[in-house]
Residue frames relative to the residue before (quaternion, step in Angstrom):
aa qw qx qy qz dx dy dz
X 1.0000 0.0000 0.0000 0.0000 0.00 0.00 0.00
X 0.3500 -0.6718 0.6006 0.2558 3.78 -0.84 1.18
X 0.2490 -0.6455 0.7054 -0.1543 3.54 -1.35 1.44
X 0.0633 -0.8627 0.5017 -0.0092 3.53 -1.05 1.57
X 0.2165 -0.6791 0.6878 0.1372 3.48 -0.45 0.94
X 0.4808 -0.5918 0.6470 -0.0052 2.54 -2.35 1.15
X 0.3733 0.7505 -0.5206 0.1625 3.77 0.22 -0.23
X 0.3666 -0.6432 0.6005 0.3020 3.41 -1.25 -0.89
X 0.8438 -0.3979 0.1991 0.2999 3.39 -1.44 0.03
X 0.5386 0.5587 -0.4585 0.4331 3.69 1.65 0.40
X 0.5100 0.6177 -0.4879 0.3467 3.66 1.40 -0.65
X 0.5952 -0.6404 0.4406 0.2039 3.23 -1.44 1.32
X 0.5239 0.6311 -0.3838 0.4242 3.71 1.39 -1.10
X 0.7021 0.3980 -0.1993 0.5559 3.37 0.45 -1.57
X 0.8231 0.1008 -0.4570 0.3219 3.69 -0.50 0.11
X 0.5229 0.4101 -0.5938 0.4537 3.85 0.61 1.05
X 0.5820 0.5395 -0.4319 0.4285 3.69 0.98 0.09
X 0.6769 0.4079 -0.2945 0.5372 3.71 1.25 -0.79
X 0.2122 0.6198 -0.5208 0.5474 3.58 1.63 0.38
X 0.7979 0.4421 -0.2334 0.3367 3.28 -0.92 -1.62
X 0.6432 0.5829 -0.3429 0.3592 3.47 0.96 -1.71
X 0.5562 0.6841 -0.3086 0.3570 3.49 0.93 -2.34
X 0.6985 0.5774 -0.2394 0.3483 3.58 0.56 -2.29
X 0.8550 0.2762 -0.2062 0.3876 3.18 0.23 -1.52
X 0.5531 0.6244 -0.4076 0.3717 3.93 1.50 0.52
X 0.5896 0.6358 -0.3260 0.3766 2.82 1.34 -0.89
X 0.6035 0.5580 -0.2634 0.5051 3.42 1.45 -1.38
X 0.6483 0.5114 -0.2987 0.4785 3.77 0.49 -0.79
X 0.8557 0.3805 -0.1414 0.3209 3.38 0.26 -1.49
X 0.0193 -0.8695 0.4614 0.1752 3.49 1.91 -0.83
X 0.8525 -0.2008 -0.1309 0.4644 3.53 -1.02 -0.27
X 0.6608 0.3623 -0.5110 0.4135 4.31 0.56 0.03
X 0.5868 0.5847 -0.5478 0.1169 4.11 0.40 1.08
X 0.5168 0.5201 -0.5081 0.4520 3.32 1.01 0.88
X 0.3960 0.4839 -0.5570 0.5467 3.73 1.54 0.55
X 0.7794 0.3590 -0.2411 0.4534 3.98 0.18 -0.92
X 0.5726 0.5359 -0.4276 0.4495 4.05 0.95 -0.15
X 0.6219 0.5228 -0.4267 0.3972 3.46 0.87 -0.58
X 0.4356 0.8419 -0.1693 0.2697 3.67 1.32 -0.75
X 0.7608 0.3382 0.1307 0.5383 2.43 0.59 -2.43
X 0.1667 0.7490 -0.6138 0.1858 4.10 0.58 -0.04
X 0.1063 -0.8381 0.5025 0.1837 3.83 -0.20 0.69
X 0.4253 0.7374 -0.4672 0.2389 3.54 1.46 -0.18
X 0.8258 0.3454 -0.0275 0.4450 4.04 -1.01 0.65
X 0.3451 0.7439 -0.3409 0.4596 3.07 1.79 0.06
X 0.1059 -0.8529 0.5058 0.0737 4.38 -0.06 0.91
X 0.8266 0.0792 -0.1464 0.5376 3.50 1.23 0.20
X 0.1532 0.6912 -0.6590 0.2538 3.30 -0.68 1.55
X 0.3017 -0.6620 0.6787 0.1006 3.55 -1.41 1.06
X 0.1116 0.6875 -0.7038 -0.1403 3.52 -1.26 0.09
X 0.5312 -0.5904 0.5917 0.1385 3.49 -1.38 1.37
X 0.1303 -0.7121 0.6889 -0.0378 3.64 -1.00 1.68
X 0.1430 0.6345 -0.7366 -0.1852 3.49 -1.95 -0.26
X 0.7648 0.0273 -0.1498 0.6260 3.55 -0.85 0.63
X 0.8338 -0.2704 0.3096 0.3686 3.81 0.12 0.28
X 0.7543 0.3008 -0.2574 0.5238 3.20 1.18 -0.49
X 0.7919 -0.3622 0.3653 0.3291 3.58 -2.21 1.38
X 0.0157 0.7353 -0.6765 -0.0376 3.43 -0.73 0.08
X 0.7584 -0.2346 0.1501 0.5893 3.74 0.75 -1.12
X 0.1738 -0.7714 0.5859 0.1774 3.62 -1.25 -0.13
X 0.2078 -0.7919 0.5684 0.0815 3.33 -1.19 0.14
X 0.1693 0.8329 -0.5236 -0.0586 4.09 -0.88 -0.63
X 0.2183 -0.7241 0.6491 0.0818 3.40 -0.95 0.93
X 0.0145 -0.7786 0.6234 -0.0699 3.38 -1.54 0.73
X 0.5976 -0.6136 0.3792 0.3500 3.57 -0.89 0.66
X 0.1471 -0.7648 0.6270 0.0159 3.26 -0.96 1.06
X 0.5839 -0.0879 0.1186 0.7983 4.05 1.31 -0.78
X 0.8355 -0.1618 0.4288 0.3030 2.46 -2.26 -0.14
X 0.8548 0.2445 0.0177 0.4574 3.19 -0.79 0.41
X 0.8505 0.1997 -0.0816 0.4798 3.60 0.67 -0.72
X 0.4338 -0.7495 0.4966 0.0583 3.03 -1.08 1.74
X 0.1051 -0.8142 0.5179 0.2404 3.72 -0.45 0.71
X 0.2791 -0.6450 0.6601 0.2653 4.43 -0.27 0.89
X 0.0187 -0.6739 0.7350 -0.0728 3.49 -1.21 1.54
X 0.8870 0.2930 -0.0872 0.3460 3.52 -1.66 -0.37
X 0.0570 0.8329 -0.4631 0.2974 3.60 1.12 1.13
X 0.5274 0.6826 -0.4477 0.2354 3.14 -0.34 0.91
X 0.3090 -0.6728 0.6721 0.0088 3.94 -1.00 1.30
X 0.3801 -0.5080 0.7226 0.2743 3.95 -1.23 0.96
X 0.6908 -0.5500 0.4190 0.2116 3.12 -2.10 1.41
X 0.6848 0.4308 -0.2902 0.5112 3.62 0.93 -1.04
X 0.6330 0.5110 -0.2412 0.5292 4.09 0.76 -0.11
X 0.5884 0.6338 -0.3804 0.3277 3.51 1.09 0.31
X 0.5603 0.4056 -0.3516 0.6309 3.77 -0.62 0.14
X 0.7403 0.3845 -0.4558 0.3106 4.08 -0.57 -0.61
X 0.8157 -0.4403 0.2893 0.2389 3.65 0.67 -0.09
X 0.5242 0.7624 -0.2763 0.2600 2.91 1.61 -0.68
X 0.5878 0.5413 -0.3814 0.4648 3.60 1.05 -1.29
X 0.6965 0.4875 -0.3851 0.3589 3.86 0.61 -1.33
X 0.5364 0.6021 -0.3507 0.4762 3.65 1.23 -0.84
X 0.6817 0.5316 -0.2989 0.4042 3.69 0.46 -1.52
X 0.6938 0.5141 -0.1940 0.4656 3.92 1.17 -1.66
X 0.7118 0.3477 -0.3559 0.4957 3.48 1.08 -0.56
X 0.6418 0.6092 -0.3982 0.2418 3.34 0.48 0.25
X 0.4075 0.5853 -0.1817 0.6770 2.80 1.93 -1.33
X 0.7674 0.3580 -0.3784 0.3738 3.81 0.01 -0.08
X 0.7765 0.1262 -0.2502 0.5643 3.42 1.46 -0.40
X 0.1429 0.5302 -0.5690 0.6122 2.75 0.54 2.04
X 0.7776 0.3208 -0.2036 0.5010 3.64 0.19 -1.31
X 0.6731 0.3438 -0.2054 0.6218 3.98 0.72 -0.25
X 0.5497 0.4552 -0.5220 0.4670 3.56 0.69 0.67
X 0.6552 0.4606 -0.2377 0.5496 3.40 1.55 -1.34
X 0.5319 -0.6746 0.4000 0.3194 3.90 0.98 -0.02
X 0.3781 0.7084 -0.4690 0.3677 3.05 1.29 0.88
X 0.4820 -0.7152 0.4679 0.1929 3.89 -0.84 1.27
X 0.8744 0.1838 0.1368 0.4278 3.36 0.94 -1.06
X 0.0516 0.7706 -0.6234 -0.1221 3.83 -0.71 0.76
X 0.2706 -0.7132 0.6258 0.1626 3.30 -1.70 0.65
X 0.1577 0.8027 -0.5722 -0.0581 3.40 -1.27 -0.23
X 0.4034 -0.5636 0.7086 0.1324 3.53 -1.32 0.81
X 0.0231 0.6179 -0.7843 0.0503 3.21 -1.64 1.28
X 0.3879 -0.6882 0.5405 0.2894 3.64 -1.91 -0.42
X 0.6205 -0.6333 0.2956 0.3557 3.03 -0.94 1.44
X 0.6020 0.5869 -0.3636 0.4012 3.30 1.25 -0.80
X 0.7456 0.5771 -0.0614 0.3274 3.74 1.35 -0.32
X 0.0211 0.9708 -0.2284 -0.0703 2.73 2.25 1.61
X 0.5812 0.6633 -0.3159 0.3499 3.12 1.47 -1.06
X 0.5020 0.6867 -0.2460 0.4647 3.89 1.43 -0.86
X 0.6456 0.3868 -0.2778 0.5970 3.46 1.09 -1.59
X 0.7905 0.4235 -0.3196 0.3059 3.46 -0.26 -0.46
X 0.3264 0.6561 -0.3785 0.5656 3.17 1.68 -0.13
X 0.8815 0.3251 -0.1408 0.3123 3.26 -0.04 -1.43
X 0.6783 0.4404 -0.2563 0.5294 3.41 1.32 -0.74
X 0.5702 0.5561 -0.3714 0.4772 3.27 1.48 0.25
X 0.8862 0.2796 -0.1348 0.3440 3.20 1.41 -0.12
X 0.4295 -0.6514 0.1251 0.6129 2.55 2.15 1.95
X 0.5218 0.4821 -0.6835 0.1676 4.09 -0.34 0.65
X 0.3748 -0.6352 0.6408 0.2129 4.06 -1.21 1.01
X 0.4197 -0.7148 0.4989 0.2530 2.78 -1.58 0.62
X 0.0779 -0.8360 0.5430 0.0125 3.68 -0.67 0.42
X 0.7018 -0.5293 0.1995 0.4330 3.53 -1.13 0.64
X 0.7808 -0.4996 0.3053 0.2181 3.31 -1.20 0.61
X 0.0800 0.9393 -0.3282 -0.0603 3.75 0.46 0.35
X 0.7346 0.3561 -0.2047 0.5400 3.62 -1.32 0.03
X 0.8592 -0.0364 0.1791 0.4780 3.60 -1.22 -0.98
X 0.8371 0.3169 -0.2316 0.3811 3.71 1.00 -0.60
X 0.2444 0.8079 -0.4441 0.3004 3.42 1.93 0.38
X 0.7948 0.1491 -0.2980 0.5072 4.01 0.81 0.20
X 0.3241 0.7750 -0.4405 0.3168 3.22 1.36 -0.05
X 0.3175 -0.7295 0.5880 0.1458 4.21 -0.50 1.24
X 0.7065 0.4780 -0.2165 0.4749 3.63 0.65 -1.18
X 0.8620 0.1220 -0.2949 0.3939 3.76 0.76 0.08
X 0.4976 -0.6366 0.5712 0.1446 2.78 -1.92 0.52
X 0.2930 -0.6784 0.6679 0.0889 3.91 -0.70 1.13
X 0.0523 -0.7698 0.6352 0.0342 3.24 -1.88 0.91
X 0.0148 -0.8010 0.5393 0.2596 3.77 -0.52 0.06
X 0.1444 0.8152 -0.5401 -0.1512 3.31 -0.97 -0.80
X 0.2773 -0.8500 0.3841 0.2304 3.58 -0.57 1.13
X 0.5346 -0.6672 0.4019 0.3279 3.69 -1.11 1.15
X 0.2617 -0.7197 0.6345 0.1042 3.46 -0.81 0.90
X 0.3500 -0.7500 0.3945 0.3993 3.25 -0.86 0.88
X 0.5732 -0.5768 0.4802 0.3288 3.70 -1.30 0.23
């Protein structure tokens, strides 16, 4: 059974999981991922979840204020052999009620086009896409998402 911790960016799981994450961007993103590393800095981060079975990391996740009200979902990320079972959708709903516990209305996030498996993630979990924002408002290679937090 997949078990979520709450913690934040000092838990040791989560920053050898945002390891892995970093690895497999660089490979995807080739020469624009030191435009998106500068982004993603994981230091100071007060809410992040990381996804367990028997004790071991499976995936992690973390949400952080972007505005009032709006939660931005950063540092997404499920090991290659742990995909397909659910976990990411488990990791995103949590991190959403998380964000509507704290009375937040709304989470964004920025993925890469290069990062179909992300889109479908997300459009699997009613988020729309919408125009590109902040830092990624000219950015060709990504793809912005919102979705608004219903209450539970």
């Amino acid at each position: 059974m997949i078990q979520i911790l709450r913690t934040d960016s000092d838990n040791a799981d989560f920053i050898e999981l945002v390891k892995h994450l970093d690895a497999d961007l660089a490979k995807r993103d080739g020469d624009e991922h030191s435009f998106y590393a500068q982004f993603n800095k994981i230091n100071k981060i007060k809410f992040a979840v990381v996804a367990y079975e028997d004790g071991i990391p499976l995936g992690c996740g973390a949400i952080k204020e972007y505005e009032a009200g709006t939660m931005e979902v950063k540092r997404m990320y499920v090991a290659p052999e742990n995909r397909g079972k659910g976990i990411a959708t488990k990791i995103l709903s949590e991190l959403e009620n998380w964000a509507r516990e704290l009375s937040y209305t709304k989470c964004i996030l920025e993925t890469g086009k290069k990062q179909p498996e992300a889109i479908q993630l997300y459009k699997k979990n009613l988020y729309m896409v919408i125009p590109n924002y902040g830092q990624y408002a000219e950015v060709e290679n990504s793809v912005c998402f919102e979705k608004e937090l219903k209450k539970k």
